[in-house]
VEXSENU-399428 format. One line per 3 residues: their letters; for each residue x, y, z of N, C-alpha, C, CB. Coordinates in steps of 0.1 Angstrom, whole numbers. Each point is the difference from the previous one (the first is absolute). Last residue first. Glycine has a CB too. Example, Ala and Ser with C-alpha at 12.3 -4.5 7.8 and 13.67 -1.06 7.14 Angstrom:
2
SA = 128/-22/71/9/11/0/-8/11/8/12/-6/-22 | -9/-51/21/-9/12/0/9/12/0/-19/-12/12 $
//
This chain:
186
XXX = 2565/1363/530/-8/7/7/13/3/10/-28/-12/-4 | 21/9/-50/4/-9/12/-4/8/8/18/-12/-6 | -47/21/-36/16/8/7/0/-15/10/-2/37/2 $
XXX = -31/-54/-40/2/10/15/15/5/0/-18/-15/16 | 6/-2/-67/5/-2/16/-1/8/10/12/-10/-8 | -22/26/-39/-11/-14/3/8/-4/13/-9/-13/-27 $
XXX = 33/44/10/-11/4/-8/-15/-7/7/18/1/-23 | 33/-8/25/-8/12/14/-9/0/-6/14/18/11 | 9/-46/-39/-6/-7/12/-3/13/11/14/-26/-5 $
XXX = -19/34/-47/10/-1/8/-5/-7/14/12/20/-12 | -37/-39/-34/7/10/13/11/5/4/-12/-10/6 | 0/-21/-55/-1/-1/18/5/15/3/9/-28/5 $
XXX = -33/16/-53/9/7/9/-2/-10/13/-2/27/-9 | -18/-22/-43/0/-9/9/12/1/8/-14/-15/-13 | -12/52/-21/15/-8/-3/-5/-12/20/27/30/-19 $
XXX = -51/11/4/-1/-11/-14/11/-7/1/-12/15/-18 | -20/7/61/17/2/-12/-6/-13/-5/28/12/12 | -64/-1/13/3/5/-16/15/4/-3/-25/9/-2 $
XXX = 11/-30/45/-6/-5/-15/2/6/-5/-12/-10/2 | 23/28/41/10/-9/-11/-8/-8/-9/18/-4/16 | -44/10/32/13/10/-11/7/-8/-7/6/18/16 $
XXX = -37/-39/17/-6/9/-10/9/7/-4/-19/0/7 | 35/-23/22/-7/10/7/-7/6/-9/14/3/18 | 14/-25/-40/6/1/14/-8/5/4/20/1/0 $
XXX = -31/-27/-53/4/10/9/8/-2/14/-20/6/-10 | 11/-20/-48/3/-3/17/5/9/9/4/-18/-5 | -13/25/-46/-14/-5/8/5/-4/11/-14/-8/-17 $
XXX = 50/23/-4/-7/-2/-11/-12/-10/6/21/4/-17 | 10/6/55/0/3/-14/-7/-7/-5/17/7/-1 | 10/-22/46/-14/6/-6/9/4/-12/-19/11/22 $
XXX = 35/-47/12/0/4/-14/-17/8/0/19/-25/-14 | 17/-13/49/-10/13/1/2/8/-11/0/1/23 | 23/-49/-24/2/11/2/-9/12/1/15/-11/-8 $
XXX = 3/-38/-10/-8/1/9/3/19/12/1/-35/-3 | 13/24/-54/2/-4/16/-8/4/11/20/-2/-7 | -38/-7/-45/7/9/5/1/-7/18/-10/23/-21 $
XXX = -11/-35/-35/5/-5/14/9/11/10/2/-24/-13 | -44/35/-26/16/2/3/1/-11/10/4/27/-2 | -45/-29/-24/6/15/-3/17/-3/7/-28/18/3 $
XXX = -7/-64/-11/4/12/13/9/11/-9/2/-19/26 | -44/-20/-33/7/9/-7/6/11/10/-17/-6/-20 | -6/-34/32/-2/-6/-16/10/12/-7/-30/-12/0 $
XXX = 27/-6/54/-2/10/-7/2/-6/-14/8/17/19 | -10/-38/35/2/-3/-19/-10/13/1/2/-32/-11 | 31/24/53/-10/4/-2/-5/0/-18/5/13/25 $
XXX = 37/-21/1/-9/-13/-3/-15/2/3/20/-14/7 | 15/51/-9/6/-14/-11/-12/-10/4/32/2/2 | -34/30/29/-4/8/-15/2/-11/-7/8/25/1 $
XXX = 4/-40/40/-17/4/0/-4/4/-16/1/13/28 | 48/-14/-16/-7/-12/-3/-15/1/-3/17/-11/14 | 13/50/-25/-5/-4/15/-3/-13/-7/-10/21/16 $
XXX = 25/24/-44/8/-16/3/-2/-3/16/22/2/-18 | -61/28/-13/10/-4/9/7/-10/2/-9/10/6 | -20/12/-50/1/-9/14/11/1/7/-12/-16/-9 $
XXX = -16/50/-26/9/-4/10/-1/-17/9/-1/28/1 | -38/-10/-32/19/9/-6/9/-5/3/-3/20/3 | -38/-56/-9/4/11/10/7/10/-6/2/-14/16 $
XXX = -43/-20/-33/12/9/-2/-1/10/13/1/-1/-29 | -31/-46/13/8/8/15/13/9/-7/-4/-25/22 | -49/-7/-41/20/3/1/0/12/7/10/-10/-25 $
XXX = -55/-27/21/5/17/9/11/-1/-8/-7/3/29 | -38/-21/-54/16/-4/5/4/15/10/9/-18/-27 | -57/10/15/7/-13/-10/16/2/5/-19/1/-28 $
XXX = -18/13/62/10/1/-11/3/-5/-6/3/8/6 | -31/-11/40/1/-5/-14/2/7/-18/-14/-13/20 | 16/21/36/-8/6/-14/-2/-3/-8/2/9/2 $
XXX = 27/-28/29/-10/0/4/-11/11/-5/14/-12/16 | 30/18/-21/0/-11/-8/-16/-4/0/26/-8/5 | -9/47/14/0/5/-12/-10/-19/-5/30/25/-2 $
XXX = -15/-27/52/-7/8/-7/-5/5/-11/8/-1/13 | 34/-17/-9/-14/-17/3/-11/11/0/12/-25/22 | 20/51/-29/3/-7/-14/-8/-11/4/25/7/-10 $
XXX = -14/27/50/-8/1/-12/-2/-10/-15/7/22/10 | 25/-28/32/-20/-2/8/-8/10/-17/4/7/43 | 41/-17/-48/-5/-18/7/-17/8/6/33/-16/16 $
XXX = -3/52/-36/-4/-12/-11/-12/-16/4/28/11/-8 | -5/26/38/-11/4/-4/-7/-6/-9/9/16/5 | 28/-32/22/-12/-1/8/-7/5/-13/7/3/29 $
XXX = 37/-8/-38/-8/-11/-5/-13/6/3/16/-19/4 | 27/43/7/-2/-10/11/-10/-17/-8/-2/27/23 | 20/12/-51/11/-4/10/-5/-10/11/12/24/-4 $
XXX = -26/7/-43/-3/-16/5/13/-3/11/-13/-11/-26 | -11/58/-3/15/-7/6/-7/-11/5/18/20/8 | -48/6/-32/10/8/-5/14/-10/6/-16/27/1 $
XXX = -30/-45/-24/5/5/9/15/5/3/-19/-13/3 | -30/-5/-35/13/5/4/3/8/10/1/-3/-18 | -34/-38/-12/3/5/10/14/10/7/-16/-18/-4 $
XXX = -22/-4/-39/20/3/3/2/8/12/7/4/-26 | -49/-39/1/6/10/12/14/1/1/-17/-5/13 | -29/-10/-48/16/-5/2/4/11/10/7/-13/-25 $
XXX = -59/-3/22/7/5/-4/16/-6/1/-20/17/3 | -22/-34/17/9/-5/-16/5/7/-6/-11/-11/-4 | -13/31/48/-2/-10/-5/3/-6/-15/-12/6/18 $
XXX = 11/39/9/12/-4/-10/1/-15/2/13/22/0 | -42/26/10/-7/-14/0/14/-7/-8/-33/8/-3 | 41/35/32/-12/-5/-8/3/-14/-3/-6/23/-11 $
XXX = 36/6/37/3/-9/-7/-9/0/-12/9/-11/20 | 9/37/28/-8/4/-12/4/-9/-16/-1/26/15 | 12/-24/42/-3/-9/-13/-9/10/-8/1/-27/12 $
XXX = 26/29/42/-9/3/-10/3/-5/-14/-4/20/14 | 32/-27/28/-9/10/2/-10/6/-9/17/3/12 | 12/-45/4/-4/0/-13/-9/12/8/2/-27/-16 $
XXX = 43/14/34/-15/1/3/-3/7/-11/-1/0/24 | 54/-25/-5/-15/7/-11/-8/-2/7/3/-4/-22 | 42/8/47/-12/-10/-4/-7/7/-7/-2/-13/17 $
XXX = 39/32/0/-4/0/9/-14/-11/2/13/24/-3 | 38/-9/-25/-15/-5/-1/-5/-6/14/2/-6/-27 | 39/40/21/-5/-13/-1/-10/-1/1/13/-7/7 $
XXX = 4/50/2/11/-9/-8/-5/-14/-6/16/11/16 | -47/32/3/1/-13/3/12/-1/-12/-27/-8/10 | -4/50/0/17/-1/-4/6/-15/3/4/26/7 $
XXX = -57/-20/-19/5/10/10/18/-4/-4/-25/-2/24 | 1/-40/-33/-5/9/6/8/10/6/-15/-15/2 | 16/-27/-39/11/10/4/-8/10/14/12/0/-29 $
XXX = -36/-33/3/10/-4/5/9/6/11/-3/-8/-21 | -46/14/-7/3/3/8/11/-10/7/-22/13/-2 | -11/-6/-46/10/-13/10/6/11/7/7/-23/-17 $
XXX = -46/26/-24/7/9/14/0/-9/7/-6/22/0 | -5/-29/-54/-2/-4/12/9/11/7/-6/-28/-5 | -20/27/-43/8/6/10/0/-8/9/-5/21/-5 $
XXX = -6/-28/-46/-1/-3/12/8/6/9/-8/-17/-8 | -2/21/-50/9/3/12/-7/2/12/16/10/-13 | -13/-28/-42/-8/5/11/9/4/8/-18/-13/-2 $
XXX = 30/2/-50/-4/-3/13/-7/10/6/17/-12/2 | 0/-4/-52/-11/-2/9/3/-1/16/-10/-10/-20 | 53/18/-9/-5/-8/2/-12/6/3/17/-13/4 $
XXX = 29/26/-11/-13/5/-9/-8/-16/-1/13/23/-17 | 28/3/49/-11/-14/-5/-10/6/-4/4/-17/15 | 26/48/4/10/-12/-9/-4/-13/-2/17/10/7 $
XXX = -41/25/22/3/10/-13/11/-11/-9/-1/29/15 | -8/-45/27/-14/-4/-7/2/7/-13/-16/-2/20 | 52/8/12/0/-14/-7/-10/-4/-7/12/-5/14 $
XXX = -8/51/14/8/-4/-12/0/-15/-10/14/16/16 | -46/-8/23/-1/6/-8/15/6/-15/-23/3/23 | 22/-35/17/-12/-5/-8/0/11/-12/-15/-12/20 $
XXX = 50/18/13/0/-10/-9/-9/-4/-10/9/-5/16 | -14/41/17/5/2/-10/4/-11/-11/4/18/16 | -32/-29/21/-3/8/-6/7/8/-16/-9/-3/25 $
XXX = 18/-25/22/-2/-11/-17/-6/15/-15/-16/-34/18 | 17/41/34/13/-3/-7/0/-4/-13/8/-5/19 | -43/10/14/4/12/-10/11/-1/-6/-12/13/10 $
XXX = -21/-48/-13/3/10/3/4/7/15/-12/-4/-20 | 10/-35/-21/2/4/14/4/9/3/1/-15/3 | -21/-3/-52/14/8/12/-9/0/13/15/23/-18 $
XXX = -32/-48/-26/-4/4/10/15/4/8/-25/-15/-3 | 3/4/-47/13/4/6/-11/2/13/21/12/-21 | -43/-44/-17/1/9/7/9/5/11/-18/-7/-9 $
XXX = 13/-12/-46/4/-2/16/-5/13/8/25/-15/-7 | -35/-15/-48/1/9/8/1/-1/20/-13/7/-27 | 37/-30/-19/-9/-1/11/-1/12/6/4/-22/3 $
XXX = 13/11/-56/1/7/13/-15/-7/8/14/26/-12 | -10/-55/-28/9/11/3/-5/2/18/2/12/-30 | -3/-53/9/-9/9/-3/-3/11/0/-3/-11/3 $
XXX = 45/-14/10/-6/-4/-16/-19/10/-6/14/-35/9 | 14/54/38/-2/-15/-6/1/1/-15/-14/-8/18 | 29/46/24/-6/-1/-14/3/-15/-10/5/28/2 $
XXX = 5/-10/44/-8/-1/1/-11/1/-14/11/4/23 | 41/-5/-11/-12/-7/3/-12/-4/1/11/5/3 | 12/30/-26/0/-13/-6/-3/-11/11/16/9/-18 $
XXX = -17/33/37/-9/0/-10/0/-14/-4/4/22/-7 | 26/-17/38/-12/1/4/-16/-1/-10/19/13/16 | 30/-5/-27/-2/-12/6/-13/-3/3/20/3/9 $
XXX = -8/40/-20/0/-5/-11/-1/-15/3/13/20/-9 | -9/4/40/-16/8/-4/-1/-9/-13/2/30/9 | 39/-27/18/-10/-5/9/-14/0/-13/13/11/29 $
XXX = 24/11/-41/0/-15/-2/-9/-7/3/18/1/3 | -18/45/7/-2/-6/-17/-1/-13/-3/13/17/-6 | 1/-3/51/-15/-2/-2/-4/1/-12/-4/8/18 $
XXX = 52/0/-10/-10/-18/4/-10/2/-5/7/-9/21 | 13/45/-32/4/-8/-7/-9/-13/7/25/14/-8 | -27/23/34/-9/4/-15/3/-11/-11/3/28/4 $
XXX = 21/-31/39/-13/0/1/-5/2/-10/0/4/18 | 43/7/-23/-3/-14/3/-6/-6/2/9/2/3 | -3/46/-4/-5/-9/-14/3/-16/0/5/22/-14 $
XXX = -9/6/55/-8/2/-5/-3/-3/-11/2/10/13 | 30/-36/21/-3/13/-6/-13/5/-9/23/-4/0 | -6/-28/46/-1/-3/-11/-8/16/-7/-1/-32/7 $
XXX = 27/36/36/-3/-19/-7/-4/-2/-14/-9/-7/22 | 29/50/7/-11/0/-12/7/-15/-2/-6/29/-13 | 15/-4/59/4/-5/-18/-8/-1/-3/15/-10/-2 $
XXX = -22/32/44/12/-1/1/4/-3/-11/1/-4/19 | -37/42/-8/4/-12/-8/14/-7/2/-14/12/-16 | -15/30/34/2/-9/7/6/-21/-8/-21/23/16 $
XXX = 22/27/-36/6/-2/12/-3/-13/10/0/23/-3 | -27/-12/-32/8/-6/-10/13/1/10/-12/9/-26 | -29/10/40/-1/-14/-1/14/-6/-5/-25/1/-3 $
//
């Protein structure tokens, strides 16, 4: 795997440093005059996975945890292909608080058909942490409450994102070499 890497975008303690931040934000958000609210984390899965589980170990908060499975990427796709909400494991999160996470935000689509979904449960609040957004317009005028990196509009596995299902577990946020993911010319 470490052959098919062209750079390393964003590094492995530059990730371990945001999501400190990330976690530390997040908390005091969600800690009033009455103190701590308790939240329930929901990742999108399977990218959101590693996110959720480093950033929950850096909130000492009451929570839960909701699964959802969003289908974007199908198979070796460069581009989103459109979400499809392929499964929910939520329970009952009527007046709860919802931190919804996800691993990259480049088109919008997954956020725009889950978070009216999530809402229509009646939750006392959704907020939206990404890792990644993309410099795309779509990404920029999609509202998020907490993004991990701005990074250039650029095809990116690692650290939960995949190519054909490969590459989530580097710990560093990579592009490709382009033989890697491009047909040969013909």
């Amino acid at each position: 795997m470490e052959d098919d890497i062209d750079r390393v975008l964003v590094g492995r303690d530059q990730i371990a440093t945001r999501i400190q931040e990330l976690a530390r934000q997040i908390t005091a958000d969600h800690t009033g005059a009455e103190g701590e609210t308790e939240i329930t984390l929901v990742p999108i899965l399977t990218g959101a996975m590693v996110l959720a589980a480093d950033l929950m170990r850096h909130m000492p908060v009451r929570m839960k945890i909701g699964l959802m499975t969003v289908s974007s990427y199908p198979g070796r796709s460069l581009r989103t292909q459109g979400s499809n909400v392929l499964g929910t494991q939520l329970g009952d999160i009527s007046g709860r608080h919802i931190l919804l996470l996800d691993d990259i935000l480049d088109s919008g689509g997954t956020l725009r058909r889950v978070v009216p979904m999530l809402q229509e449960m009646g939750p006392a609040s959704v907020r939206v942490c990404v890792l990644l957004r993309k410099d795309r317009p779509a990404a920029r005028e999609t509202p998020v409450d907490y993004v991990g990196f701005e990074i250039p509009d650029e095809f990116v596995v690692g650290y939960g994102l995949d190519f054909g299902d490969y590459y989530r577990n580097l710990p560093d946020i990579v592009t490709l070499k382009k033989a890697v993911y491009a047909p040969p010319p013909p």
